[in-house]
FIPADREN-918693 format. One record per atom (N, C-alpha, C): x, y, z. Coordinates in steps of 0.2 Angstrom, whole numbers, plus 5000, padded with zeros to 4 digits. Example, Ala and Ser with C-alpha at 12.3 -4.5 7.8 and 13.67 -1.06 7.14 Angstrom:
506649725039
506249785039
506649845039
506449895035
506849955036
506450005039
This chain:
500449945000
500050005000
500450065000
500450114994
500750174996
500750215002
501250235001
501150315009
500850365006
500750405010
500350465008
500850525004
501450525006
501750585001
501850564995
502050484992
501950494986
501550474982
500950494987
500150494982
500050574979
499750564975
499450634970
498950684974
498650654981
498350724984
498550764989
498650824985
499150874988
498750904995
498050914994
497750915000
498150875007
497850795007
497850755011
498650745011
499150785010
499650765008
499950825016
499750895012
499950945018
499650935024
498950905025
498450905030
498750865032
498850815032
499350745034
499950755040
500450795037
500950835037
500850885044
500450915041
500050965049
500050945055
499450885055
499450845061
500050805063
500550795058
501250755062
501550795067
501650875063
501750925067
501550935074
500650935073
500550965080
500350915085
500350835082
500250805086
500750755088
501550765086
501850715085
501850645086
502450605087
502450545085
501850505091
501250505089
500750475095
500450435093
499950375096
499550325098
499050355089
498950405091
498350445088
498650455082
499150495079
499450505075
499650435070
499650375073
499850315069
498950315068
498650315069
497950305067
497750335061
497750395061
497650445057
498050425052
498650425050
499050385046
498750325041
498950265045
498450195045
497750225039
497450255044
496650255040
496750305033
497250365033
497250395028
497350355021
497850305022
497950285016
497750225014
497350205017
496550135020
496050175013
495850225016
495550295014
495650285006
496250335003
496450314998
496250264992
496250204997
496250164991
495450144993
495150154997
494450134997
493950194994
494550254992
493950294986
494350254978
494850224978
494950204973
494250164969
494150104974
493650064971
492950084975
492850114975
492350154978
491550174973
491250144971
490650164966
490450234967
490450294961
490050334963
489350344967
488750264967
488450274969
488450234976
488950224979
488950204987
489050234991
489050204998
489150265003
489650225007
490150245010
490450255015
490350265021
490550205027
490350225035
490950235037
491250265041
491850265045
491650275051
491850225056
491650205063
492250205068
492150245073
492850295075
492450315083
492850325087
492650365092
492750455093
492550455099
492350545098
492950575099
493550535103
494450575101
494650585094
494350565090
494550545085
494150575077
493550595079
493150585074
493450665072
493250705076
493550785073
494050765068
494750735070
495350715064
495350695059
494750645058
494550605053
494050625048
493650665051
493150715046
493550755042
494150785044
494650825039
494950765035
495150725035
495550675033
494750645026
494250635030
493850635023
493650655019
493550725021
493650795015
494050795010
494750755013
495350785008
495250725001
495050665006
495050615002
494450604996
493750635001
493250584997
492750684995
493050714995
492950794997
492350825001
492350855003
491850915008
491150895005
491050894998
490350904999
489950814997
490350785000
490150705000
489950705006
490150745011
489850725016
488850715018
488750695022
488250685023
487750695028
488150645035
487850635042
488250615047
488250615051
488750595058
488050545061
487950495062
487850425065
487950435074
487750415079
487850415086
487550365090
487850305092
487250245094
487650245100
487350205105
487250185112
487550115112
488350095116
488050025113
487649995120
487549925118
486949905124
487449825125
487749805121
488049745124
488449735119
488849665121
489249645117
488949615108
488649585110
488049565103
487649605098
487749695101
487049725098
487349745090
488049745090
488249755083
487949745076
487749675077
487349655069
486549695070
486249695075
485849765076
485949805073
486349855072
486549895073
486549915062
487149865063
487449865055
486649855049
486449795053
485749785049
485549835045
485049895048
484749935045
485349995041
485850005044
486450045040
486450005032
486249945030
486749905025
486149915021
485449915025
484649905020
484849975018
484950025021
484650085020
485150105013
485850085014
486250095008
486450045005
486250005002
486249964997
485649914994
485649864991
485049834987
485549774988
484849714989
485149664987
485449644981
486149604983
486549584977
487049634978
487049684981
487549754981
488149714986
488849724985
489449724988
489549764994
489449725000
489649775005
490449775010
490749815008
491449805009
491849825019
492149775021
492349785028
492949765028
493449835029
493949805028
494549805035
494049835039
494149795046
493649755048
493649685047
492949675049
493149625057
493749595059
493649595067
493149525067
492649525072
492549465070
492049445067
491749515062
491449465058
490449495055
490349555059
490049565063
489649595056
489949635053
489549675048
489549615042
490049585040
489649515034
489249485036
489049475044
488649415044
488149465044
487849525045
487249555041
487249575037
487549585032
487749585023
487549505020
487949445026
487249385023
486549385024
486549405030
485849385031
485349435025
485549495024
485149545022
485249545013
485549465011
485749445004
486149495001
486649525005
487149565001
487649514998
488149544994
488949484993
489149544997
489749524999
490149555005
490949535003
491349565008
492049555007
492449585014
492649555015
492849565024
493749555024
494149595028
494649635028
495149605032
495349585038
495749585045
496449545042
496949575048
497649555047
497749495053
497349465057
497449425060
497149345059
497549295061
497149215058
496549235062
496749245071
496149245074
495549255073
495549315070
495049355066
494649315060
495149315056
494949255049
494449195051
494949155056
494449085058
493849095063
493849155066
493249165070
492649185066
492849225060
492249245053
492249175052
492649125049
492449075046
492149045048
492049015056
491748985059
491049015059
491149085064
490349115063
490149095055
490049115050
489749115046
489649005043
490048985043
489948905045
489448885048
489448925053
489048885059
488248925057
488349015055
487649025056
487349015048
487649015044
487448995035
487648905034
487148855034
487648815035
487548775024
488048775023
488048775015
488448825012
488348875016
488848945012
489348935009
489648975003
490248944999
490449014999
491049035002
491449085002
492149065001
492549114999
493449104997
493949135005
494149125007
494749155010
495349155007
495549215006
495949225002
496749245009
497149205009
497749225011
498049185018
497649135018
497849075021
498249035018
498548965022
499148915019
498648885016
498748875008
498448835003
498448745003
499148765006
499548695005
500048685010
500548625011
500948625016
501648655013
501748695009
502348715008
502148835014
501448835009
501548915012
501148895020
501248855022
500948825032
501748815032
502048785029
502848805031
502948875034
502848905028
503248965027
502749015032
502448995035
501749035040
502149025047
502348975048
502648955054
503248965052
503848995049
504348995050
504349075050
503849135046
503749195047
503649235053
502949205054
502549215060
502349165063
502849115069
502449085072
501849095077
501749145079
501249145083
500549155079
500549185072
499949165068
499749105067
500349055065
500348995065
500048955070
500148985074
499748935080
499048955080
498749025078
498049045077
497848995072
498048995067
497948975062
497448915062
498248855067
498048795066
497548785073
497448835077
497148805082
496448785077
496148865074
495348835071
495448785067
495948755063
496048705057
495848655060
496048615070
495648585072
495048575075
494748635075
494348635077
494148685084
494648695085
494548745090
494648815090
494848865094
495048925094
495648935098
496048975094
496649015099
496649055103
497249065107
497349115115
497449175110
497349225113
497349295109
497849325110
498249305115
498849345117
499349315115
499949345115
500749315114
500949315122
501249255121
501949255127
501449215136
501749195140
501549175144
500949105144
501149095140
500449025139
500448975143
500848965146
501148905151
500848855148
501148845140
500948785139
500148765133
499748815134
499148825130
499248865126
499148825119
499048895113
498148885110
497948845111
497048855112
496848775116
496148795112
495648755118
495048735110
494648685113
494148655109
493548645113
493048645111
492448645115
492248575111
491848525115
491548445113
490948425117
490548395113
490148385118
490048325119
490248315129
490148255133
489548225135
489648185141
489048165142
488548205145
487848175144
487248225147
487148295145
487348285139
487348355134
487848405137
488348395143
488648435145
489448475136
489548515138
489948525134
490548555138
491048525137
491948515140
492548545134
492948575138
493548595135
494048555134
494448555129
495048505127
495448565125
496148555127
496748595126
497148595120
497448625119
497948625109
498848655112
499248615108
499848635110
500048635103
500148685100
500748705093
501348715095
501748675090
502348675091
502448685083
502848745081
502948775075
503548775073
504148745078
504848715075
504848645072
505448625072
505548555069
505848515074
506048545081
506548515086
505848515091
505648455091
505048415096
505248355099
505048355105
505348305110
504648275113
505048205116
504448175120
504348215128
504748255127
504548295135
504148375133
503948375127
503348425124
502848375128
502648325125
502248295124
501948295132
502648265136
502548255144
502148305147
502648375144
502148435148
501548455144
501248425140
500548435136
500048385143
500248335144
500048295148
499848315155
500648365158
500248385164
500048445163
499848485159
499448545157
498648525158
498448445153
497848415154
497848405163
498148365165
498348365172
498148415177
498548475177
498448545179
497648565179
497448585173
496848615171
496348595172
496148515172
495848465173
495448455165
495848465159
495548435152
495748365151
495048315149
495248235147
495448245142
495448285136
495848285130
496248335129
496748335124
497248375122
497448355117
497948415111
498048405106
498848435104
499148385102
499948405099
499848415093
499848475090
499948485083
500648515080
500848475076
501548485074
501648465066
502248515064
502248525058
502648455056
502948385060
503048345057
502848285059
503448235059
502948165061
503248145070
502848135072
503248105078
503648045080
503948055085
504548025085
504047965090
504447905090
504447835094
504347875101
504647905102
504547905111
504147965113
503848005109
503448055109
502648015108
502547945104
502247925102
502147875108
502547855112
502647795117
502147845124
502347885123
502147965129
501347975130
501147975123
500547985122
500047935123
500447885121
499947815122
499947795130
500447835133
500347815141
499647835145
499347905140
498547915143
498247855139
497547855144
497247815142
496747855137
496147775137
495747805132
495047825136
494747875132
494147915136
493547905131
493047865136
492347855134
491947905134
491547935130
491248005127
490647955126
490047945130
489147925126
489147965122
488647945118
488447995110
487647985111
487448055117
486748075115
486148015121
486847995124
486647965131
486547925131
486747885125
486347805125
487147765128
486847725133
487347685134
487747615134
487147605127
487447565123
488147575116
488047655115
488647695111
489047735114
489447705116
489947745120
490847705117
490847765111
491747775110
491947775113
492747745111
493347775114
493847815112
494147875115
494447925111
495147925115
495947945112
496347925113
496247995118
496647995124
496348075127
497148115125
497748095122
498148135122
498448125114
498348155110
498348155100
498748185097
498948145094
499548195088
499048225079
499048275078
498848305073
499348345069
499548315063
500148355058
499748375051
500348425050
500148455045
499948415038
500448385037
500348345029
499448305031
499248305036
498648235040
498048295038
498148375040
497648405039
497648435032
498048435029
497848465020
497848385018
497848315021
497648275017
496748275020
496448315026
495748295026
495548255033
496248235036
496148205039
496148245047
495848215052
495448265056
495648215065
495648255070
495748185076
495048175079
495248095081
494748085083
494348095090
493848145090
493448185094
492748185096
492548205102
491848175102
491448235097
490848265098
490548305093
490948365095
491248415091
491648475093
490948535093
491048595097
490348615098
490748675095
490648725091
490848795090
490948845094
491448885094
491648905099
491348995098
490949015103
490649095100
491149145105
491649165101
492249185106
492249245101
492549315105
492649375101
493349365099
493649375094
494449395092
494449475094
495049455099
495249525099
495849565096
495949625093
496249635089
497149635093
497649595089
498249605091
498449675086
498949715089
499249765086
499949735083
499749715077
500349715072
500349765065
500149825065
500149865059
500549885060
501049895053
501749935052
501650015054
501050045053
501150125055
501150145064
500850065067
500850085074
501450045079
502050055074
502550015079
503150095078
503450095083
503950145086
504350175079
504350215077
504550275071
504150275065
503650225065
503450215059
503150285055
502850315060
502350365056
502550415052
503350435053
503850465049
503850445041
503850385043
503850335034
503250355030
502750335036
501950355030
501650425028
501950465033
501950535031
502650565025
């Protein structure tokens, strides 16, 4: 994405410029940046006949109104929007009648922060195509699931996940802590949101136990190639510690004899299916899941996995919001 000076608008170019001046290198000033040249390219492909929301707090909204001036100019403006929120969930409320009032079924509704998800699954519901935006797996796999679980048939693309096992290499060797987002939804579960201090946990799975109750099972990513049977041991006391009867070792190769000898020391766990007690599986409680095994389809063996309704939280990894950046994109 270009930076803003060597675009052609000489407006948004001094206005830019201005606020670096009077609000130096700040929190805020990486924002403002960020969304200028967001901005930009979203008048690019921008239909004369649509409209644009920019959703922003009231620190912020004064700086942002000039900044849409320069971009989309003064007399596009329209309306300034004000909602209350009332909970965690009122968002698709919210988005609904905003998406009716400006667009027609069939019409493209674009979210190129969409977070978790929140504005396409009212652009589904309300028979829009949509297109949804975010820089984290977290994020990705949490839409993916939402819209799986509430359209169930939907045929949608994701565009910028590992294809294959060669760019799931290259994920885990770039960014392993996406990689472990990644792979946590890939089996079925959801990942921790944070970096660092995991003791041990890079996600959890939701399944359903016996008497319809629904229970947790643990995920341990290991995104190098140097795995040992004493990974495996402390996966065991993590299940041990927290009190989960399943857990899951996912690793980018094959396991070794004595990491496999480790695992088979847990026993197996009896899961009823729907309470009859004449059907009652057995499931390995402590499993190995690799990569070549999930791009071939193959999946571990679990009780019903139940979806997991978890909000992604956003991690700050945008190049204009780390230490000198804002200098560059102005």
């Amino acid at each position: 994405m270009p930076d803003i000076a060597s675009g052609t608008n000489r407006p948004l170019t001094v206005m830019m410029q201005a606020m670096h001046s009077a609000l130096g290198d700040s929190p805020l000033t990486a924002d403002l940046a960020m969304v200028a040249v967001r901005l930009v390219e979203l008048h690019r492909v921008h239909k004369d006949t649509g409209s644009l929301y920019l959703h922003c707090d009231p620190t912020a909204s004064h700086y942002l109104k000039l900044v849409l001036d320069a971009v989309f100019g003064e007399e596009n403006f329209r309306s300034e929007i004000m909602w209350k929120r009332t909970s965690a969930h009122s968002g698709a409320n919210r988005y609904g009648p905003i998406i009716a009032a400006s667009s027609n079924p069939g019409d493209v509704v674009l979210d190129p922060f969409c977070g978790c998800g929140t504005a396409v699954d009212a652009a589904e519901k309300l028979g829009r195509r949509w297109i949804g935006i975010d820089i984290t797996h977290i994020a990705i796999g949490m839409i993916e699931d939402r819209m799986r679980s509430g359209y169930p048939g939907i045929v949608f693309e994701t565009i910028g996940v590992p294809r294959d096992l060669a760019s799931a290499e290259r994920l885990a060797a770039e960014d392993p802590h996406q990689f472990q987002q990644w792979l946590c939804w890939q089996v079925g579960g959801f990942p921790r949101e944070k970096k660092g201090g995991d003791k041990g946990v890079d996600g959890w799975f939701n399944y359903l136990a016996a008497d319809g109750k629904v229970k947790t099972g643990v995920i341990s990513v290991k995104a190098g190639h140097n795995v040992n049977p004493g990974m495996v041991r402390d996966l065991g006391q993590v299940m041990k510690r927290d009190g989960h009867e399943f857990g899951l070792f996912v690793m980018k190769g094959l396991p070794t004899k004595g990491m496999r000898d480790e695992a088979s020391s847990h026993s197996l766990i009896e899961v009823p299916i729907g309470g009859d007690p004449h059907n009652v599986p057995r499931y390995p409680a402590l499993q190995f899941v690799t990569l070549a095994e999930l791009f071939q389809g193959i999946r571990p063996k679990l009780p019903p996995l139940i979806s997991p309704e978890k909000k992604a939280q956003r991690v700050e990894t945008r190049k204009s919001h780390q230490k000198g950046a804002q200098g560059e994109l102005l």
